[in-house]
C-alpha positions in Angstrom: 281.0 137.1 49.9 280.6 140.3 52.0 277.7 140.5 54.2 277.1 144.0 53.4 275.6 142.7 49.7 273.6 146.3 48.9 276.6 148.6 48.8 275.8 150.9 45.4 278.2 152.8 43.1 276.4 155.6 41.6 277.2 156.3 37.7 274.7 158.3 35.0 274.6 157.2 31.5 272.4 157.6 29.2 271.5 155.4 26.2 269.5 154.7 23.4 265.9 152.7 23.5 264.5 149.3 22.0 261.9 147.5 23.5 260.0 144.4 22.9 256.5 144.0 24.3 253.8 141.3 24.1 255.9 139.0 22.1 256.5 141.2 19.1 259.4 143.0 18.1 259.6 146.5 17.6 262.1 149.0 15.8 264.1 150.4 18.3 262.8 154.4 17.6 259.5 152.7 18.5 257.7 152.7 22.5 254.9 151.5 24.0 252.2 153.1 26.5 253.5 152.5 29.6 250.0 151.8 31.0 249.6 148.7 28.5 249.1 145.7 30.3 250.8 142.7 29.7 248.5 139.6 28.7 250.4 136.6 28.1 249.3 133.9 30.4 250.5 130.3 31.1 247.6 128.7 30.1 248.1 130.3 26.2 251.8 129.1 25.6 252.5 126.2 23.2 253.3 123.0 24.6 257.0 123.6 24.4 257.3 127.0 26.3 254.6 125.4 28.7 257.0 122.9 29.4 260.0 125.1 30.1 258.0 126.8 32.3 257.2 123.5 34.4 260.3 122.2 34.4 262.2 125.5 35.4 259.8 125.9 38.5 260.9 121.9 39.6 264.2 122.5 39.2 264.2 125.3 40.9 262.2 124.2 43.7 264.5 121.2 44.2 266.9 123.4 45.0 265.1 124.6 48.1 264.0 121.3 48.9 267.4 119.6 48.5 269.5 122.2 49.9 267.6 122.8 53.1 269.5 121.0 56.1 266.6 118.7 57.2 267.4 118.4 60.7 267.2 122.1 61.4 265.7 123.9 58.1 268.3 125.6 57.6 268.9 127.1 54.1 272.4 127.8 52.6 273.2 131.2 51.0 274.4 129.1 48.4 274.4 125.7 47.4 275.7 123.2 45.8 279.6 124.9 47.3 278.1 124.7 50.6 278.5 126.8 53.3 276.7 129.2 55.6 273.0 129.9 56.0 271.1 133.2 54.6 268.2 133.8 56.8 266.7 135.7 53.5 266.8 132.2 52.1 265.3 130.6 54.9 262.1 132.7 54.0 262.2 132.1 50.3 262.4 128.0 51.2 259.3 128.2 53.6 257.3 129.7 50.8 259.1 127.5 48.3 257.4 124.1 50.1 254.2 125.7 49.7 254.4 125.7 46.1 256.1 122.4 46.3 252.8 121.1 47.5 250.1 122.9 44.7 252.6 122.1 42.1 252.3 118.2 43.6 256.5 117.8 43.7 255.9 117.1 47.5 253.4 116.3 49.6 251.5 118.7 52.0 252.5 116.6 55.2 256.3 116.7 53.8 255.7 120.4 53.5 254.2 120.3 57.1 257.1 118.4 58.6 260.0 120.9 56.7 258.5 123.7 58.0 257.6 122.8 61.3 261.5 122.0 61.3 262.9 125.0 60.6 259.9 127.0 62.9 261.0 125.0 65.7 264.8 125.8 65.3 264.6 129.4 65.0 262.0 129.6 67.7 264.6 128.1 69.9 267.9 129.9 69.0 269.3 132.3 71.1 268.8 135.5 70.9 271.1 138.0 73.0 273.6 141.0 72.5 276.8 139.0 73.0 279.1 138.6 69.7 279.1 134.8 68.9 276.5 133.0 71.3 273.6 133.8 69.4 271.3 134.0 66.8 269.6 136.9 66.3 268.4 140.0 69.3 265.8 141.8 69.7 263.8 139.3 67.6 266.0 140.2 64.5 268.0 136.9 63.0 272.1 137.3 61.9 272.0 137.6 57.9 274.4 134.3 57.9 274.0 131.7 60.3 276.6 128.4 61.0 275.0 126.0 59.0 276.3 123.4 61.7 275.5 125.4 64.4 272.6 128.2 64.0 274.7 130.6 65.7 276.3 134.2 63.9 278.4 132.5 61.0 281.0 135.3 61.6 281.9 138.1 63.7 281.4 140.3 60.3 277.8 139.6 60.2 275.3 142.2 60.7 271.8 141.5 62.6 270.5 142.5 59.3 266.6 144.3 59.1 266.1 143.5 55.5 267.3 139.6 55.7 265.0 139.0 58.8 262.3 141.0 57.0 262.4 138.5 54.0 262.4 135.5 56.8 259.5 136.7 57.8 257.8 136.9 54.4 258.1 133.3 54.6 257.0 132.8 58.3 254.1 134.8 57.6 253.4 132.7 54.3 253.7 129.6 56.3 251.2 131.3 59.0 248.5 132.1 56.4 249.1 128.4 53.9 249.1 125.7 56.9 245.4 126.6 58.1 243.9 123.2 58.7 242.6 122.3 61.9 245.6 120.0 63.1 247.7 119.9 65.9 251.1 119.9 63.3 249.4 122.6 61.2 248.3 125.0 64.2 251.5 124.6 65.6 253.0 126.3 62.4 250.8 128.8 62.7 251.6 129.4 66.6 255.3 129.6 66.1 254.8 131.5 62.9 253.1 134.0 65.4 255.8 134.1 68.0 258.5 134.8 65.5 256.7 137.7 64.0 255.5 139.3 67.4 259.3 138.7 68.5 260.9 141.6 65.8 261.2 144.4 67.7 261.3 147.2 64.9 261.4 150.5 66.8 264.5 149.5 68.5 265.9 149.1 64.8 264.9 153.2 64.9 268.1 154.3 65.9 267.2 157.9 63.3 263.4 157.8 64.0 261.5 157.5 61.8 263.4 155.5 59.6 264.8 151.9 60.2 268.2 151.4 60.2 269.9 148.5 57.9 271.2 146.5 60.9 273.3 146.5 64.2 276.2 144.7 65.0 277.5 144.2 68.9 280.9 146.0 68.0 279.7 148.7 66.0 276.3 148.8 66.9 273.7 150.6 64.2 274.7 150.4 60.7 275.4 154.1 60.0 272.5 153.8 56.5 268.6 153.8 57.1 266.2 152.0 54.6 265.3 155.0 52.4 262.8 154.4 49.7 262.9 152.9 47.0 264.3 149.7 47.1 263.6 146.1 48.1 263.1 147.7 51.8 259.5 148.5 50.9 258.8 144.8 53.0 260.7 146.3 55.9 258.3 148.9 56.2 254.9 147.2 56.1 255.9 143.8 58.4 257.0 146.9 60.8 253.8 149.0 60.2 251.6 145.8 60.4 253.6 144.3 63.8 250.8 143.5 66.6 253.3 144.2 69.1 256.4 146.4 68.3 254.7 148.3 65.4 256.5 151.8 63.9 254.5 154.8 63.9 252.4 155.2 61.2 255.3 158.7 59.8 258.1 155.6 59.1 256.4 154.7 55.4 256.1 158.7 54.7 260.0 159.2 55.4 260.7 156.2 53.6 258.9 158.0 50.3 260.1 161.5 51.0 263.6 160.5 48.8 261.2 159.5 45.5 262.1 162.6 44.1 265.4 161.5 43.9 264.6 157.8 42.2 261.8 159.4 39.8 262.7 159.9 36.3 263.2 158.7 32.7 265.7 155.8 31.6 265.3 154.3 28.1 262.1 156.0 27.6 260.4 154.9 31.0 259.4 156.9 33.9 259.6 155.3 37.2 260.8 155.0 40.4 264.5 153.7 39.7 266.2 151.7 41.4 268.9 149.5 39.1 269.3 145.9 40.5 265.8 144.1 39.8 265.9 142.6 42.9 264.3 145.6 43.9 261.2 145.9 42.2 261.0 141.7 43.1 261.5 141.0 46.3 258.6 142.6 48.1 256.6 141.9 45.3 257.4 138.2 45.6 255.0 138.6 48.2 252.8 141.5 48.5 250.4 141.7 45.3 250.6 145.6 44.5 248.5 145.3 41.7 245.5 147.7 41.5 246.3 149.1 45.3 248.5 152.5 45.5 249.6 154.6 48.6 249.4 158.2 48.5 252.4 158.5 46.1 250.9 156.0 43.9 247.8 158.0 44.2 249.3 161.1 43.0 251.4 159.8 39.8 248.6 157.0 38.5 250.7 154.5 38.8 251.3 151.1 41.2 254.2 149.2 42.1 253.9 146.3 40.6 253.2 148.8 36.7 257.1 150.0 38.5 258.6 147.1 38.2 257.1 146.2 34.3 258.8 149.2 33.6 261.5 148.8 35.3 262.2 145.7 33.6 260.9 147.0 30.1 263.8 149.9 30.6 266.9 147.6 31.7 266.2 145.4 28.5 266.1 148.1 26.3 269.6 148.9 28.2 270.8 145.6 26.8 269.8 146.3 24.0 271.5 149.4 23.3 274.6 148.1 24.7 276.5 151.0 25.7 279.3 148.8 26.8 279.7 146.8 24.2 279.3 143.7 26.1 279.6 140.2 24.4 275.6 138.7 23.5 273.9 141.5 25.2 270.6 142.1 23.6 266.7 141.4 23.0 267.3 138.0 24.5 270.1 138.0 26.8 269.7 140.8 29.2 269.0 140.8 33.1 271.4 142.8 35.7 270.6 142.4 39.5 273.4 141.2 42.8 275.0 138.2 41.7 277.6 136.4 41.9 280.5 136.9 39.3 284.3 135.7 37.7 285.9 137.1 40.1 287.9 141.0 40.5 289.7 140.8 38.3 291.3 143.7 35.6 291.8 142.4 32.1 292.7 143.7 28.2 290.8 143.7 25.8 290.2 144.8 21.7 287.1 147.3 23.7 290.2 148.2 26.4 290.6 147.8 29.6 287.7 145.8 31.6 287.3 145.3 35.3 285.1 142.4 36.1 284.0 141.8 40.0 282.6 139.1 42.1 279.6 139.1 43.8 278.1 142.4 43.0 274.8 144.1 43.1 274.8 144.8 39.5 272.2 147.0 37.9 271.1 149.9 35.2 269.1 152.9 35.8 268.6 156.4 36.3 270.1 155.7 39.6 273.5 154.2 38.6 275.0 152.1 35.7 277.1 149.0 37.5 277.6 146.6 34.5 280.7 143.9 34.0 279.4 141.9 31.4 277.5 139.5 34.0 273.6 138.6 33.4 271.8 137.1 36.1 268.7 134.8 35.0 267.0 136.0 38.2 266.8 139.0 36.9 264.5 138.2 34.2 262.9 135.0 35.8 262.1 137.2 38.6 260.0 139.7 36.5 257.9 137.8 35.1 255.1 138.5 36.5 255.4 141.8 35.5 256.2 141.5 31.9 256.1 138.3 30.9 256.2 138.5 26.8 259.7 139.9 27.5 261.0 137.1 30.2 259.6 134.2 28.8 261.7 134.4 25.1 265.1 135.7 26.9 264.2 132.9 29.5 264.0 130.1 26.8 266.8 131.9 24.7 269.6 131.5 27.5 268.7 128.2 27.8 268.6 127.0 24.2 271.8 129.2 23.4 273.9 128.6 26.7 271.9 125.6 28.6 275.3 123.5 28.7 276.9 125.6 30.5 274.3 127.6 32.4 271.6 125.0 33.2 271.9 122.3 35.2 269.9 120.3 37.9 268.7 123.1 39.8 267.7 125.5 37.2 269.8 128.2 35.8 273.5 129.1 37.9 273.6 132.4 39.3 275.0 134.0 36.7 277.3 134.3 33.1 279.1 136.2 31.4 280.2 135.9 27.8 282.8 138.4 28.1 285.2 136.8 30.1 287.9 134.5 29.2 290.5 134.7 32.2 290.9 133.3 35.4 288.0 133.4 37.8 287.9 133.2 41.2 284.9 131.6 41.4 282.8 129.0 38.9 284.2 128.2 35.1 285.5 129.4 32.0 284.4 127.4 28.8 286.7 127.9 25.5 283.8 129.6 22.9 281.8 130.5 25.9 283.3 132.9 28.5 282.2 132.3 32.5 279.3 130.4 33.8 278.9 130.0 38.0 279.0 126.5 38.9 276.3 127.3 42.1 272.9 128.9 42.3 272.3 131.6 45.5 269.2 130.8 47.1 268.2 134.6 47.7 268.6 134.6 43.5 266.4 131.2 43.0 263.5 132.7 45.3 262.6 135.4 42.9 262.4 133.1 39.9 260.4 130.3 41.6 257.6 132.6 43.9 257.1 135.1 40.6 256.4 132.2 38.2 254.2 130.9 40.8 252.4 133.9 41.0 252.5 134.6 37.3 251.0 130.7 36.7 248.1 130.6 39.8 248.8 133.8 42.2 249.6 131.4 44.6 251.6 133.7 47.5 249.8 136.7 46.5 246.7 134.9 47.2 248.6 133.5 50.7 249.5 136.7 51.8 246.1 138.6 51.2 245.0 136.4 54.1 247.5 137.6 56.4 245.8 140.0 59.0 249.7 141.7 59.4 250.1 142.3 55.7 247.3 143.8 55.5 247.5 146.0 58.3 251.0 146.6 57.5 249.5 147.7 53.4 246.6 150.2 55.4 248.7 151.8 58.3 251.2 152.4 55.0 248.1 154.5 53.3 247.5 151.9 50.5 243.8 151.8 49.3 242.0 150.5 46.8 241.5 146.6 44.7 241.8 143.7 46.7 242.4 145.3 50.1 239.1 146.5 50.3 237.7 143.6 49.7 237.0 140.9 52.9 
């Protein structure tokens, strides 16, 4: 799996629209006001869905629990074909124990002890410019760590802003949950501090005033700056809100000058586009954009969190439509986000030739089209939040269709694809079936257990809307409005 995991090809299409909204199903010349919220809530499924629900989030959540070295916190990128450490992981596991502990599958001192664990360990791993020695510099954290070790898994590895950023969504989740008045819990909260305060964001300014996408010792700055819009949203407020090494307040203003270029209409939906879901997800997973805008929100009536509804309304209409005629695509089997996949491989078919990769950060939009057959349950579990009369059904669907081969222990694998029936290079082919990954990626499993979560209770929105740093990050940024006016 290549460090670099965002790289993008960038195809137009253009396709026809079908959309489903609030559990009803509508002809496919039919389309809904993009305004209309979405009202389906936990508490009014039937027994049945309510119980897929609960036992998705466990399953999921064992993952983290499981997987997570407990003698230094360590999260693998993947898991159960163990192997290196994601830092971006490691963040999506320490808010991961905190729902563990509401949803009572652990208990808060277990929580306390897990945490303090993996705190502790990255609080005391190196940090210096040298090529293997080390952890992280300048407060920034390699994207893979030795899961032995702690140090740079390999000398490919980028000091990566976006994977430390996404650590630190969970540090600073773990800063604003522990807040009893104990010696274990204000220890959390002290090392919590120290990691944050460490990242040193304007030296990440190599073009001013953007952020670069990381550094490496050998070929130092990544030659690509976090340019709106995409997942790096996070990057920009935990720099904007930074007590110590703070951007100026210009960084979020260049990071939204390129909107132009990701606003427009795909299967009837205007948005900001951006194709993988991950995108409209992972900042989300944590920040709680509903009802507060920034300027650009301001000036086209519309917030992020409405963004990623329709963002996820317009890539299942894409499904739907099917303009590659791939195998089960439709109302109930759709989602297209980095995952992993069979393999590259080049194969015939009765539709022609087909190329099929591996881990790829797949994805339909305005943007670009980068589609090999392979749906990614993340990318629906991760919505819902967002659109939730959509997820649920295609949720329950995969399972009830594909759970043999697609559902195990830990939740849903990574990813399938129905289309292929080669060799892969990676996970299974079933005869009647077509692939299934035989691993779930931990960066993938975060989405789908935080935004139930926050679908079910709020939970880490609530978490985070404590967090003096968020917040500042949110007003230096320009947002107003909703909760963050409020004490």
């Amino acid at each position: 799996m290549s460090p670099f995991k965002w790289r993008r090809l960038h195809v137009l299409a253009a396709v026809a629209l079908a959309v489903l909204v609030a559990g009803t199903p509508l002809r496919a010349d039919q389309t809904i006001a993009p305004s209309q919220p979405d009202t389906l809530t936990y508490q009014k499924l039937a027994p049945d869905q309510q119980a897929f629900v609960d036992d998705l989030e466990h399953r999921t959540f064992d993952w983290f629990w499981q997987s997570a070295d407990p003698y230094t916190g360590l999260v693998p990128d993947s898991w159960p074909n163990h192997t290196f450490s994601s830092i971006a992981a490691i963040g999506f596991g320490l808010t991961a124990y905190g729902v563990g502990v509401e949803r009572g599958y652990i208990s808060r001192a277990q929580a306390v002890e897990r945490t303090l664990t993996t705190l502790r360990y990255l609080a005391a791993a190196p940090q210096n410019g040298g090529e293997d020695d080390t952890s992280g510099y300048h407060g920034f954290f390699y994207h893979f760590l030795d899961m032995r070790t702690g140090l740079r898994y390999e000398r490919s590895v980028e000091l990566s802003s976006v994977d430390t950023t996404l650590l630190m969504g969970g540090v600073l989740f773990a800063q604003s949950y522990y807040d009893r008045d104990t010696p274990p819990e204000k220890e959390i909260r002290r090392l919590a501090d120290q990691l944050y305060r460490a990242v040193d964001w304007p030296w990440m300014q190599v073009r001013k005033p953007l952020i670069s996408m990381g550094w490496t010792p050998g070929g130092k700055f990544i030659d690509a700056d976090w340019q709106g819009y995409d997942e790096g949203k996070l990057v920009y407020l935990l720099a904007l809100g930074s007590p110590t090494h703070p951007v100026a307040a210009d960084a979020w203003a260049a990071w939204c000058a390129t909107y132009p270029r990701d606003w427009g209409t795909f299967q009837g939906y205007s948005f900001l586009n951006f194709a993988p879901l991950f995108g409209h997800q992972y900042t989300e997973a944590w920040v709680d954009f509903r009802g507060i805008r920034d300027a650009w929100g301001r000036a086209h009536d519309l917030d992020y969190a409405q963004n990623g509804r329709l963002a996820t309304l317009a890539q299942r209409a894409y499904a739907i439509a099917n303009p590659g005629h791939w195998t089960g695509y439709g109302a109930e089997v759709w989602g297209l986000t980095a995952s992993d996949g069979p393999g590259d491989v080049t194969v015939s078919s009765p539709q022609g030739v087909r190329r099929f990769s591996a881990y790829m950060a797949r994805g339909a939009g305005l943007d670009e089209i980068n589609d090999d057959g392979t749906i990614a349950p993340t990318a629906a579990g991760g919505s819902i939040a967002f659109a939730p009369s959509v997820v649920l059904p295609a949720l329950m669907a995969m399972k009830q269709r594909y759970g043999k081969y697609i559902y195990d222990r830990y939740g849903f694998v990574d990813a399938f694809n129905l289309s292929f029936h080669g060799t892969p290079t990676a996970g299974n082919t079933y005869p009647g079936f077509g692939w299934a990954d035989n691993q779930q990626l931990g960066i993938d499993q975060g989405p789908i257990l935080l935004m139930i979560e926050n679908w079910r209770s709020g939970l880490v929105w609530k978490v985070m809307k404590k967090n003096p740093y968020i917040r500042r990050g949110l007003q230096r940024a320009g947002f107003t409005g909703g909760w963050l006016e409020r004490n």
